[in-house]
PDB file of N, CA, C and O in Angstrom:
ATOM      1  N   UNK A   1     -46.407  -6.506  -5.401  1.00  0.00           N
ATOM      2  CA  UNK A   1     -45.529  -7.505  -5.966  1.00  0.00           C
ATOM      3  C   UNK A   1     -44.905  -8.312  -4.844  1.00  0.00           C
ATOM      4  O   UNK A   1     -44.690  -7.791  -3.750  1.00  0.00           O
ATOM      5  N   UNK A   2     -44.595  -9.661  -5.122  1.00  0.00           N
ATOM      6  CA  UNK A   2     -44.246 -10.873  -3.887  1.00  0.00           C
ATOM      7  C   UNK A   2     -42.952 -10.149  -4.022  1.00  0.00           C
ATOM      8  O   UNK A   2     -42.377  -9.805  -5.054  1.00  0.00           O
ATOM      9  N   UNK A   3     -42.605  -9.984  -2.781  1.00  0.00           N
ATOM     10  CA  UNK A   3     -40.946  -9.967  -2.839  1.00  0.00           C
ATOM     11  C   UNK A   3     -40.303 -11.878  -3.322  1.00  0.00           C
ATOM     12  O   UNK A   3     -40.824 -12.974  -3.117  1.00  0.00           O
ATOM     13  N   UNK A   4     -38.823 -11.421  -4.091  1.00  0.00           N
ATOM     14  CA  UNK A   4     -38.336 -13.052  -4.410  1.00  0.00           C
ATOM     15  C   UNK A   4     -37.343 -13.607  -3.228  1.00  0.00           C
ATOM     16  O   UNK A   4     -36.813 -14.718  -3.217  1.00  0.00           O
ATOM     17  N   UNK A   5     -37.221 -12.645  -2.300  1.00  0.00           N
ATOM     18  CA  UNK A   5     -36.654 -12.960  -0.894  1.00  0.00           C
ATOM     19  C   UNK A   5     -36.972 -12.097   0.410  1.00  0.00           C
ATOM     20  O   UNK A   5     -37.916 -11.307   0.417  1.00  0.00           O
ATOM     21  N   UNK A   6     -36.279 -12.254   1.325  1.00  0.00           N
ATOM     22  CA  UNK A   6     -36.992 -12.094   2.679  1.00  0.00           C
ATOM     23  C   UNK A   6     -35.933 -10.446   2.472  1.00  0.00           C
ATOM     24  O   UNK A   6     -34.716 -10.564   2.618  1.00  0.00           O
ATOM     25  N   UNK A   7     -36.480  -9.125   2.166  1.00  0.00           N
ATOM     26  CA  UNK A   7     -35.476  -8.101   2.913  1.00  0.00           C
ATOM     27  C   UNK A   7     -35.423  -7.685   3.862  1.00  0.00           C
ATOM     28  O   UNK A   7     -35.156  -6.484   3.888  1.00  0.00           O
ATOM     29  N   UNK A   8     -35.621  -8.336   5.080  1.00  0.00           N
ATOM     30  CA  UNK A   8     -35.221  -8.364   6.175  1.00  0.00           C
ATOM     31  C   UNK A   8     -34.390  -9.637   7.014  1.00  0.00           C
ATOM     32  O   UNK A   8     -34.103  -9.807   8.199  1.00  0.00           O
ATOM     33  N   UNK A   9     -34.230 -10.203   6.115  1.00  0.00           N
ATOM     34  CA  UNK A   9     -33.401 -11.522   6.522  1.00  0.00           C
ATOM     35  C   UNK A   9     -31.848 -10.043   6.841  1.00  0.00           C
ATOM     36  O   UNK A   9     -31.421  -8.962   6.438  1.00  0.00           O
ATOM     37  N   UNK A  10     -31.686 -10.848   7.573  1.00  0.00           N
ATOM     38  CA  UNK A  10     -29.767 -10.389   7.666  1.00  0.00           C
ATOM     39  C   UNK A  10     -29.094 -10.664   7.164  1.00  0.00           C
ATOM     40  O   UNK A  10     -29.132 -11.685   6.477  1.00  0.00           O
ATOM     41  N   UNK A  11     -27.823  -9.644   7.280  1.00  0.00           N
ATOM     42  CA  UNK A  11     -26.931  -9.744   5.910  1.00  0.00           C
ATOM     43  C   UNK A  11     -25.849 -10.428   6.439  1.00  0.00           C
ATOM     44  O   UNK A  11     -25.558 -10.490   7.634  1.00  0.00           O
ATOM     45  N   UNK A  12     -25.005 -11.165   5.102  1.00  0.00           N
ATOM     46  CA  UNK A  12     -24.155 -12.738   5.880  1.00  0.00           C
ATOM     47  C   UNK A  12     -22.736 -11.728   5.109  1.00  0.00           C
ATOM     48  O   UNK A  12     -23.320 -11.223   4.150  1.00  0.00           O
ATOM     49  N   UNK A  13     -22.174 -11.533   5.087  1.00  0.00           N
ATOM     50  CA  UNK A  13     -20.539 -11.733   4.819  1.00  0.00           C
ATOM     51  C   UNK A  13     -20.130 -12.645   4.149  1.00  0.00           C
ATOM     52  O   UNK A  13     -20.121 -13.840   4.444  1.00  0.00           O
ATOM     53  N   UNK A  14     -19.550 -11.844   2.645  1.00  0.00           N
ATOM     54  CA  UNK A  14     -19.003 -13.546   1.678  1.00  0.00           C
ATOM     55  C   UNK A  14     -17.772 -12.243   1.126  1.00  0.00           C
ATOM     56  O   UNK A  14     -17.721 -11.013   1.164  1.00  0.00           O
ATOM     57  N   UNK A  15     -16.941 -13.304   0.655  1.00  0.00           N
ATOM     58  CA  UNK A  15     -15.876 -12.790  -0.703  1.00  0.00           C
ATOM     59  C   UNK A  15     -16.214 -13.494  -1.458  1.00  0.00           C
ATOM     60  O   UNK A  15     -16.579 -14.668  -1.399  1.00  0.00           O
ATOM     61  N   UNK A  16     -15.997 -12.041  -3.084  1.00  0.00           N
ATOM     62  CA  UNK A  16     -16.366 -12.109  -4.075  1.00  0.00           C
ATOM     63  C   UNK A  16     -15.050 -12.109  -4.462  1.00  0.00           C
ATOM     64  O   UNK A  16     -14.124 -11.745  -3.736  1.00  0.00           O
ATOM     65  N   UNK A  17     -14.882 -12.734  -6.223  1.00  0.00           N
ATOM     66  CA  UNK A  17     -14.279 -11.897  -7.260  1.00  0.00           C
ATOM     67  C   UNK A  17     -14.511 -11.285  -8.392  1.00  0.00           C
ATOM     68  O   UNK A  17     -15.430 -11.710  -9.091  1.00  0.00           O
ATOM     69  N   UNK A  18     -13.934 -10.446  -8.714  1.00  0.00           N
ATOM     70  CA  UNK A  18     -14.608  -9.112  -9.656  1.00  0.00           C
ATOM     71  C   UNK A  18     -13.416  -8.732 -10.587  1.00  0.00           C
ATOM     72  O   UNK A  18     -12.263  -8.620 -10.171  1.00  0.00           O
ATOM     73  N   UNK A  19     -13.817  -8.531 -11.963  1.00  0.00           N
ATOM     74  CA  UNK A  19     -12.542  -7.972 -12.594  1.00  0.00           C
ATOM     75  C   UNK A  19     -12.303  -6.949 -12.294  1.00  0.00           C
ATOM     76  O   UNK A  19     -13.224  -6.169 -12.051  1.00  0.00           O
ATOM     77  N   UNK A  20     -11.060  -6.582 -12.199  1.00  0.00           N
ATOM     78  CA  UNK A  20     -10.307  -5.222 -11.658  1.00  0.00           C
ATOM     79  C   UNK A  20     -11.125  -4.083 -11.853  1.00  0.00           C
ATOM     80  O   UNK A  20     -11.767  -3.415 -11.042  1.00  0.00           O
ATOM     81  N   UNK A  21     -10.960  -3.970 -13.273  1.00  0.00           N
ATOM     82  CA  UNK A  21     -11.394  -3.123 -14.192  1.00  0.00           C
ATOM     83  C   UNK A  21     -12.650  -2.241 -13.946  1.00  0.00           C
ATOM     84  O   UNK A  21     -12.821  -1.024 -13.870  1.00  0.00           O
ATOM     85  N   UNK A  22     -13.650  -3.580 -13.829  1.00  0.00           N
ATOM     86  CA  UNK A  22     -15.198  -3.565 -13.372  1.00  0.00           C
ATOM     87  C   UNK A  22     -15.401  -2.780 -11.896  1.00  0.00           C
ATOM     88  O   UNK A  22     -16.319  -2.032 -11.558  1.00  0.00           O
ATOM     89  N   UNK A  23     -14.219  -3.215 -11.140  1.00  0.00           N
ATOM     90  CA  UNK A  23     -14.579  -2.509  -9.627  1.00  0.00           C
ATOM     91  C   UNK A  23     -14.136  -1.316  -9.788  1.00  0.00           C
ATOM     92  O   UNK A  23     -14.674  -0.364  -9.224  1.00  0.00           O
ATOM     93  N   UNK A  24     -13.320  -1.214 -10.406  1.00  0.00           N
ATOM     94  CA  UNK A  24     -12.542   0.290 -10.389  1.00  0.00           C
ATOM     95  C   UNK A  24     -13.421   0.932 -10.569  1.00  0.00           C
ATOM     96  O   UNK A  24     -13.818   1.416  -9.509  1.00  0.00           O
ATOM     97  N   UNK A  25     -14.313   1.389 -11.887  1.00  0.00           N
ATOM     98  CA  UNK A  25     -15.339   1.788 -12.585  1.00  0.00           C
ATOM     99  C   UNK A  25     -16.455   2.003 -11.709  1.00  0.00           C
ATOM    100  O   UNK A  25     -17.080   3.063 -11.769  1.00  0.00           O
ATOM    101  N   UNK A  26     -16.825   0.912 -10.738  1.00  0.00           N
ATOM    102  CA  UNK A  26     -17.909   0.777 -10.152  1.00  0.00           C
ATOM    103  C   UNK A  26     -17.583   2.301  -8.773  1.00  0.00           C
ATOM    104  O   UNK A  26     -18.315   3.226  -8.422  1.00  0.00           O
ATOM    105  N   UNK A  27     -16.391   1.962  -8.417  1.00  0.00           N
ATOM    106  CA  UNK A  27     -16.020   2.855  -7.185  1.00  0.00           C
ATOM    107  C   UNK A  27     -16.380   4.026  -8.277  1.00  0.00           C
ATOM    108  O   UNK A  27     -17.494   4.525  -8.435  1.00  0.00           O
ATOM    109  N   UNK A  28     -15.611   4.233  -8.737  1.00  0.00           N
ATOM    110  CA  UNK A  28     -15.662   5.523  -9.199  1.00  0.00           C
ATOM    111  C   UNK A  28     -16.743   5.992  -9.480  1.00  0.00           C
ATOM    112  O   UNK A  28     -16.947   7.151  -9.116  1.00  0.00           O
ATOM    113  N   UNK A  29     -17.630   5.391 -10.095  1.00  0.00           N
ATOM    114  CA  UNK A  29     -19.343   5.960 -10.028  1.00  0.00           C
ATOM    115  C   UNK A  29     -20.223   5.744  -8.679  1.00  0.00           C
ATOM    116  O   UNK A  29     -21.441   5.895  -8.582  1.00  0.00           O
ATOM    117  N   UNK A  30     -19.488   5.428  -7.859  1.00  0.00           N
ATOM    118  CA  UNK A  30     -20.193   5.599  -6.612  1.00  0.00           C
ATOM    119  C   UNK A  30     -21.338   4.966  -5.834  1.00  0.00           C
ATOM    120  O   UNK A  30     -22.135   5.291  -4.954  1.00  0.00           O
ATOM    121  N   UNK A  31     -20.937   3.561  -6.824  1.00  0.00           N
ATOM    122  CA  UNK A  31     -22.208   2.509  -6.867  1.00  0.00           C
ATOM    123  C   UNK A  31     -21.796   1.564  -5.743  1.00  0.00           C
ATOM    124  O   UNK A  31     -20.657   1.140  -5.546  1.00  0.00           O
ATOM    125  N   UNK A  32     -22.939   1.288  -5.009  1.00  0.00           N
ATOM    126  CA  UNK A  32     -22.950   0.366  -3.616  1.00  0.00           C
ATOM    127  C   UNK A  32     -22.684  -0.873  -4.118  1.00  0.00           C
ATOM    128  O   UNK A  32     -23.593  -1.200  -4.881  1.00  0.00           O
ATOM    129  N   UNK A  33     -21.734  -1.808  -4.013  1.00  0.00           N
ATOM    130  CA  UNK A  33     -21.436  -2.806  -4.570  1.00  0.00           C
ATOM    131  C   UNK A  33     -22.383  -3.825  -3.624  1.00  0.00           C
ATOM    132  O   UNK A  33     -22.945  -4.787  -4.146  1.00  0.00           O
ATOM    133  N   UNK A  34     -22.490  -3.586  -2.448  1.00  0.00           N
ATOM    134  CA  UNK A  34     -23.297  -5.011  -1.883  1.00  0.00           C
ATOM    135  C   UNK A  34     -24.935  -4.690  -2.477  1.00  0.00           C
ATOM    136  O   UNK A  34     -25.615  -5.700  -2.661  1.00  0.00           O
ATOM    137  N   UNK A  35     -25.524  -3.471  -2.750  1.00  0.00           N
ATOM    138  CA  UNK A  35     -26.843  -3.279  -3.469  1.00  0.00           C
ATOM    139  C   UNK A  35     -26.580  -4.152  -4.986  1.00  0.00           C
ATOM    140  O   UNK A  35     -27.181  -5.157  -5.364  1.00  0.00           O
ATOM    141  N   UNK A  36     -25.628  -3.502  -5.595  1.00  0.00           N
ATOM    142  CA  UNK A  36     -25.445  -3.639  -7.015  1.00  0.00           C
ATOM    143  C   UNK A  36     -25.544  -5.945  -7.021  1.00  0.00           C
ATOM    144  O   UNK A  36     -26.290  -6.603  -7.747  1.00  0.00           O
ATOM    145  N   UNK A  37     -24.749  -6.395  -6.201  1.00  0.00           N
ATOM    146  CA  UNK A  37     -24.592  -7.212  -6.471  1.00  0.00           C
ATOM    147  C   UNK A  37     -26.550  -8.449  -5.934  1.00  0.00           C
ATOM    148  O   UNK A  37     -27.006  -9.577  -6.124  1.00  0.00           O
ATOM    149  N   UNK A  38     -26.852  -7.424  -5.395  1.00  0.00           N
ATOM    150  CA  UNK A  38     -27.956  -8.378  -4.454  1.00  0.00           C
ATOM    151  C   UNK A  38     -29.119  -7.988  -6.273  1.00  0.00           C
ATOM    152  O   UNK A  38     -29.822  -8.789  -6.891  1.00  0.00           O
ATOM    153  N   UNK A  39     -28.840  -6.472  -6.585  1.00  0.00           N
ATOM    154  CA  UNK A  39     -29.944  -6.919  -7.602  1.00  0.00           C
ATOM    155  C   UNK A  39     -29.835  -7.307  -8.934  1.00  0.00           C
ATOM    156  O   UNK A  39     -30.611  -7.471  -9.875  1.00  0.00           O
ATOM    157  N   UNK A  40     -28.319  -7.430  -8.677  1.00  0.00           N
ATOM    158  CA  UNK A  40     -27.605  -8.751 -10.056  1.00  0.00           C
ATOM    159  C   UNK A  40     -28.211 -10.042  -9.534  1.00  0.00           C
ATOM    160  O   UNK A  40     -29.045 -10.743 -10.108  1.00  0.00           O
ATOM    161  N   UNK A  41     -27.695 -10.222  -8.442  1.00  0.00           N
ATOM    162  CA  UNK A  41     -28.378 -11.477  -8.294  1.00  0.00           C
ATOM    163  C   UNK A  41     -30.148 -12.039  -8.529  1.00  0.00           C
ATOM    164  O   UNK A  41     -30.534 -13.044  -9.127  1.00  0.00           O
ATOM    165  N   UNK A  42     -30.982 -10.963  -7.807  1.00  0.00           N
ATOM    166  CA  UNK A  42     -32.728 -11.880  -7.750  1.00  0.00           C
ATOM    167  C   UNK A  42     -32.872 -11.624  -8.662  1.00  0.00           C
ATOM    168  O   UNK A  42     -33.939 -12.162  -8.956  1.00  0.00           O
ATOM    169  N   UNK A  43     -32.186 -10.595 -10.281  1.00  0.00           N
ATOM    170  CA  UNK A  43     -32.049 -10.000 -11.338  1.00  0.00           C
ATOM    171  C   UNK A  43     -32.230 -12.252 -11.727  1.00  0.00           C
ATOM    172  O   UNK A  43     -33.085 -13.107 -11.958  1.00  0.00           O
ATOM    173  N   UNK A  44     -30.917 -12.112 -11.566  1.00  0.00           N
ATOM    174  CA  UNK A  44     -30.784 -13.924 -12.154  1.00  0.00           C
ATOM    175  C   UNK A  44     -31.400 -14.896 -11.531  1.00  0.00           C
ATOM    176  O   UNK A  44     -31.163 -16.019 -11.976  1.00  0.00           O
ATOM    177  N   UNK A  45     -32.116 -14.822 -10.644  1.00  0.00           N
ATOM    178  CA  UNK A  45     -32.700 -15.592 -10.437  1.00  0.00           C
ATOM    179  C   UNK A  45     -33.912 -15.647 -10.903  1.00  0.00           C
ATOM    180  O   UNK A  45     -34.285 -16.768 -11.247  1.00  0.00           O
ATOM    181  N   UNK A  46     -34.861 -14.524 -11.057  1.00  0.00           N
ATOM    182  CA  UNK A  46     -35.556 -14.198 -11.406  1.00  0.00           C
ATOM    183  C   UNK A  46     -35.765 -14.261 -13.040  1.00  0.00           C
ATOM    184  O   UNK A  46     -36.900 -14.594 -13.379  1.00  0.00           O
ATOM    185  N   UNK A  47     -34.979 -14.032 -13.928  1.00  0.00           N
ATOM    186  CA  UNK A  47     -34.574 -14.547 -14.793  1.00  0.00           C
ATOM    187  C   UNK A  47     -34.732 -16.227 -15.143  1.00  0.00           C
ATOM    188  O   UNK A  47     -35.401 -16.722 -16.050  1.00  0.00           O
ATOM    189  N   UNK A  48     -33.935 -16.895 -14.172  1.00  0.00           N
ATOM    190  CA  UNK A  48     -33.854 -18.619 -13.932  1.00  0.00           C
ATOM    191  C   UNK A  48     -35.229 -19.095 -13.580  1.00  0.00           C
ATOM    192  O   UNK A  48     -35.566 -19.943 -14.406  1.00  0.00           O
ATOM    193  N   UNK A  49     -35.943 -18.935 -12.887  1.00  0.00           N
ATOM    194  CA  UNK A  49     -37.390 -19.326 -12.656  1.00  0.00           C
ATOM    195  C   UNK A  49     -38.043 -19.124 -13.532  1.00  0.00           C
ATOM    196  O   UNK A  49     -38.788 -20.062 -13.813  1.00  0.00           O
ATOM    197  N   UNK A  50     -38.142 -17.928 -14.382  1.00  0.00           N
ATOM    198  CA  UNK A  50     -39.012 -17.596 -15.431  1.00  0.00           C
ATOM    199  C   UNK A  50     -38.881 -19.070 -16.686  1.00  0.00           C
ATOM    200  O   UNK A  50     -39.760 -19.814 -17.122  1.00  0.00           O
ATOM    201  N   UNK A  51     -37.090 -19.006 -17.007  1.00  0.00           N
ATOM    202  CA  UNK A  51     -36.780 -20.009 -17.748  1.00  0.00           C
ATOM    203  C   UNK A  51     -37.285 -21.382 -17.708  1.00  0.00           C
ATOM    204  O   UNK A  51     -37.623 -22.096 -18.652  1.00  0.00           O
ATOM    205  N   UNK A  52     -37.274 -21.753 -15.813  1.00  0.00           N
ATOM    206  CA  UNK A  52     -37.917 -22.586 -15.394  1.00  0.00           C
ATOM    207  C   UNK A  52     -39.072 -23.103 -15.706  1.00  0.00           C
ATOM    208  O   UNK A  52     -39.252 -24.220 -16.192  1.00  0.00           O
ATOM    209  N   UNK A  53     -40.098 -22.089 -15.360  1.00  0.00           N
ATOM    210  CA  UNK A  53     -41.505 -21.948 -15.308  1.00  0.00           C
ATOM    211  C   UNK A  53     -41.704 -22.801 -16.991  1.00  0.00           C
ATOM    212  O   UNK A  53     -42.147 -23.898 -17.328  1.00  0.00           O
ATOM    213  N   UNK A  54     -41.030 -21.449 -17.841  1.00  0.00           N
ATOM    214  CA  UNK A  54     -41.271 -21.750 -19.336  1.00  0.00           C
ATOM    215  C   UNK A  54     -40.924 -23.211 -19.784  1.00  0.00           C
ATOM    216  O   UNK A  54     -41.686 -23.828 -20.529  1.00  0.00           O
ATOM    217  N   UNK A  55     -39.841 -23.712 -19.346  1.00  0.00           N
ATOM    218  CA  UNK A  55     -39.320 -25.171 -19.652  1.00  0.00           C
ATOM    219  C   UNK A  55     -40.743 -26.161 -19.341  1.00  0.00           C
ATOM    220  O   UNK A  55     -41.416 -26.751 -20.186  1.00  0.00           O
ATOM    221  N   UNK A  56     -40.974 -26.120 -17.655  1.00  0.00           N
ATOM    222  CA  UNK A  56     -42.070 -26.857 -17.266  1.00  0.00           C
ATOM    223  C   UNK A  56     -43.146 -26.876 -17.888  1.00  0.00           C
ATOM    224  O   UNK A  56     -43.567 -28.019 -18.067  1.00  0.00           O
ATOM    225  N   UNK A  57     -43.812 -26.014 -18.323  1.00  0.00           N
ATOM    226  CA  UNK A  57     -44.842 -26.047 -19.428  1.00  0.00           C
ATOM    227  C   UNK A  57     -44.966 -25.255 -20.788  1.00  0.00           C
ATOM    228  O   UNK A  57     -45.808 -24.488 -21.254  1.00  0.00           O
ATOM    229  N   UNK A  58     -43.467 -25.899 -21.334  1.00  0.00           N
ATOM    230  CA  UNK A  58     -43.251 -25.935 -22.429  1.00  0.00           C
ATOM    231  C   UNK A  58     -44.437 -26.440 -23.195  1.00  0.00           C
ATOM    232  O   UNK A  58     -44.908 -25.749 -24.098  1.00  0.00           O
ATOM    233  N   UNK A  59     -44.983 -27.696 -22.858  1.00  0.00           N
ATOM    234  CA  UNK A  59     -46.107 -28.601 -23.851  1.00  0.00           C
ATOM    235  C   UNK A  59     -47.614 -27.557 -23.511  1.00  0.00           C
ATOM    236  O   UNK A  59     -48.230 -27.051 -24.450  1.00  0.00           O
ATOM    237  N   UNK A  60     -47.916 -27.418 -22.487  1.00  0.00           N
ATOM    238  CA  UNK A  60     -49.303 -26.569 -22.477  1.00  0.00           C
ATOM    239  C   UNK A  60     -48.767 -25.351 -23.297  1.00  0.00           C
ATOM    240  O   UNK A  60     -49.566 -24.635 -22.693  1.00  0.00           O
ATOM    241  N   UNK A  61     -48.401 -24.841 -23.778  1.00  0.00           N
ATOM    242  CA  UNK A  61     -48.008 -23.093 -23.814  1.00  0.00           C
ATOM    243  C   UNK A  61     -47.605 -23.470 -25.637  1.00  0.00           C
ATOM    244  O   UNK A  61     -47.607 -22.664 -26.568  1.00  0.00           O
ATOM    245  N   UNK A  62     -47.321 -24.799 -25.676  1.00  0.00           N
ATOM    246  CA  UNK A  62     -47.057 -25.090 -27.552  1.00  0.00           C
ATOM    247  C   UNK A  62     -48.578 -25.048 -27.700  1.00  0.00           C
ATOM    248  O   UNK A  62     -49.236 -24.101 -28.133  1.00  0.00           O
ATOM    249  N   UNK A  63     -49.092 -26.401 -27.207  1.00  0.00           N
ATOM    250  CA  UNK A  63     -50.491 -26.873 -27.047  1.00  0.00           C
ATOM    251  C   UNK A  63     -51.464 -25.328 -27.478  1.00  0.00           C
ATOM    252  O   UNK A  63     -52.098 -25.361 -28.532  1.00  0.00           O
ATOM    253  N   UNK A  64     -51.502 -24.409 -26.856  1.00  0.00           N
ATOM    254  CA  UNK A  64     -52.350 -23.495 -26.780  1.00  0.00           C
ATOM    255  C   UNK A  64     -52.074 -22.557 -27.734  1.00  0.00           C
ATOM    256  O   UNK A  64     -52.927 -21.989 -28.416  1.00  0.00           O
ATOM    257  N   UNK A  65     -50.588 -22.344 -27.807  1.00  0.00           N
ATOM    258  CA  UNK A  65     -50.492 -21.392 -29.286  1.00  0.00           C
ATOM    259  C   UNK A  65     -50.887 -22.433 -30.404  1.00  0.00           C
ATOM    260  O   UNK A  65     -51.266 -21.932 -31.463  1.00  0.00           O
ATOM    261  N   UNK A  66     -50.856 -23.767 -30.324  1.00  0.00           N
ATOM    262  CA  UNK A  66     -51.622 -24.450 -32.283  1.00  0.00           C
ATOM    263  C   UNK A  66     -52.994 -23.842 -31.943  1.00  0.00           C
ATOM    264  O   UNK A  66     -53.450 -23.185 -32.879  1.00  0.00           O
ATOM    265  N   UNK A  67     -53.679 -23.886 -30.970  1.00  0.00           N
ATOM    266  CA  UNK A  67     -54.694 -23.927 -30.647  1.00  0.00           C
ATOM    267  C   UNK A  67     -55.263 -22.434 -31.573  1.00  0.00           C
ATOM    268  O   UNK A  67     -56.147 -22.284 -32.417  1.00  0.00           O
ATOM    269  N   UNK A  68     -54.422 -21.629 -31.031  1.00  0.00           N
ATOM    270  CA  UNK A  68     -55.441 -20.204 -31.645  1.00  0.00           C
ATOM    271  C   UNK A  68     -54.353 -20.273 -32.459  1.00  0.00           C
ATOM    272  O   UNK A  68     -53.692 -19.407 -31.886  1.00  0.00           O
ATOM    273  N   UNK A  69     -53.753 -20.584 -33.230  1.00  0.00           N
ATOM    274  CA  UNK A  69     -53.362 -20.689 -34.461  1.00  0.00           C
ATOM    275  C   UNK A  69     -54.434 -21.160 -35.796  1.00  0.00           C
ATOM    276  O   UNK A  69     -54.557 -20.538 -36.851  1.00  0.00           O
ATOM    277  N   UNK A  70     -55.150 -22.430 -35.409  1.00  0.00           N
ATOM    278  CA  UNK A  70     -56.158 -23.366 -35.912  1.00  0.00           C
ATOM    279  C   UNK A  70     -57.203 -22.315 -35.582  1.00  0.00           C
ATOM    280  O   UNK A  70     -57.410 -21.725 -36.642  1.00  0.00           O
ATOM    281  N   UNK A  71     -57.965 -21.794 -34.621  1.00  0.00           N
ATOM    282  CA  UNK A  71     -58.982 -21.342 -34.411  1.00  0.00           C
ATOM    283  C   UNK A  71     -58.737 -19.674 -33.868  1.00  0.00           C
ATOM    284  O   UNK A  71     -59.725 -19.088 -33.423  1.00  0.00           O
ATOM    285  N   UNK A  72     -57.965 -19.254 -33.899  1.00  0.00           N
ATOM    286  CA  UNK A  72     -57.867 -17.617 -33.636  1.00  0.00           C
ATOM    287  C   UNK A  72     -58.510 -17.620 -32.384  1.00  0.00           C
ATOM    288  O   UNK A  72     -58.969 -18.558 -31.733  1.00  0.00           O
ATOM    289  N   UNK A  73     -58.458 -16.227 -32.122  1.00  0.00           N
ATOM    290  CA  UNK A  73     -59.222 -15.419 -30.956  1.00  0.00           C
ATOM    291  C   UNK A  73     -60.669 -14.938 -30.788  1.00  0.00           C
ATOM    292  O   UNK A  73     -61.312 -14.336 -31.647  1.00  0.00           O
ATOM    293  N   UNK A  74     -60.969 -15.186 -29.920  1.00  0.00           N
ATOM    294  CA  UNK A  74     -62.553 -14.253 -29.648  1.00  0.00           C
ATOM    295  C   UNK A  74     -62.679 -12.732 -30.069  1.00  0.00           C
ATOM    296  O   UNK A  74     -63.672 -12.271 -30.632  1.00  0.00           O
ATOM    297  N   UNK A  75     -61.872 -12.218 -29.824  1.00  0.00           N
ATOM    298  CA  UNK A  75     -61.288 -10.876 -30.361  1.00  0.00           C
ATOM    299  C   UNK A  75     -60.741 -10.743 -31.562  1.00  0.00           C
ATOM    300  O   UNK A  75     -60.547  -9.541 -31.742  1.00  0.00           O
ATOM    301  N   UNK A  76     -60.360 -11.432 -32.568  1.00  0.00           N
ATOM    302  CA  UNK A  76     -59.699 -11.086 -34.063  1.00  0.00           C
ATOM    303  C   UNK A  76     -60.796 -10.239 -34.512  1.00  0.00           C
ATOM    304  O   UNK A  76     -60.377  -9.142 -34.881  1.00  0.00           O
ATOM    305  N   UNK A  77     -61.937 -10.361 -34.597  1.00  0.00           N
ATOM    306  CA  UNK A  77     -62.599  -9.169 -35.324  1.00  0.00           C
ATOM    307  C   UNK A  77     -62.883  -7.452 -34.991  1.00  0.00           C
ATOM    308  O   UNK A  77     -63.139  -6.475 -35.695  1.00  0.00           O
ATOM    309  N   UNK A  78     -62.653  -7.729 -33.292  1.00  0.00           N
ATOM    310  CA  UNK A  78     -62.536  -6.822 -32.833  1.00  0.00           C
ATOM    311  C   UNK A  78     -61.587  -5.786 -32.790  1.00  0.00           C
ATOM    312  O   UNK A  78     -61.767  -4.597 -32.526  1.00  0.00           O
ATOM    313  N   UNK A  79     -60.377  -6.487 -33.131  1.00  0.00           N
ATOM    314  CA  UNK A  79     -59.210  -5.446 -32.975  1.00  0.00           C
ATOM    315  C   UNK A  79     -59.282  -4.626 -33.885  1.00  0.00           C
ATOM    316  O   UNK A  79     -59.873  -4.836 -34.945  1.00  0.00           O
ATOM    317  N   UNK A  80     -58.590  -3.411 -33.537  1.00  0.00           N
ATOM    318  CA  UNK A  80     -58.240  -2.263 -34.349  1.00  0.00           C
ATOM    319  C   UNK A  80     -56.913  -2.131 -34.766  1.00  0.00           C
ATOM    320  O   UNK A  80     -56.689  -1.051 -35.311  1.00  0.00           O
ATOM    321  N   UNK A  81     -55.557  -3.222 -34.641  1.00  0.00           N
ATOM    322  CA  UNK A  81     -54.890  -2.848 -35.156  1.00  0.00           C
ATOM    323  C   UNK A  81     -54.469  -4.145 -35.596  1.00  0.00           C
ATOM    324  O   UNK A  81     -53.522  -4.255 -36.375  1.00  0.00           O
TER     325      UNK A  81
END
């Protein structure tokens, strides 16, 4: 699988904000907040590109479902379920 960034790039130093609540919780289960937050993040990004992707060829991807809508699959007779 492509990595969606470099993990070996170096790590930069930022402030966040976080509801109280949420960090408290987080300490207490013992969860690495700079992990947690890096795979929230390519989590959303990854997410956002997909959306992307789908937006951009929105028209081929309609286009092709009328398509085997009108004419089905090479496989409809084949399947078993």
């Amino acid at each position: 699988m492509n990595a969606l960034f470099d993990p070996k790039a170096p790590k930069k130093a930022v402030n966040v904000s976080i509801n109280s609540d949420l960090l408290r919780q987080a300490r207490e289960a013992g969860l690495n907040l700079s992990r947690a937050l890096e795979e929230g993040v390519t989590e959303a990004i990854r997410e956002k590109r997909n959306r992307d992707w789908a937006d951009e060829n929105r028209e081929a991807i309609d286009a092709r479902r009328r398509w085997v809508e009108e004419h089905g699959l090479w496989s409809d007779g084949l399947r078993l379920f």
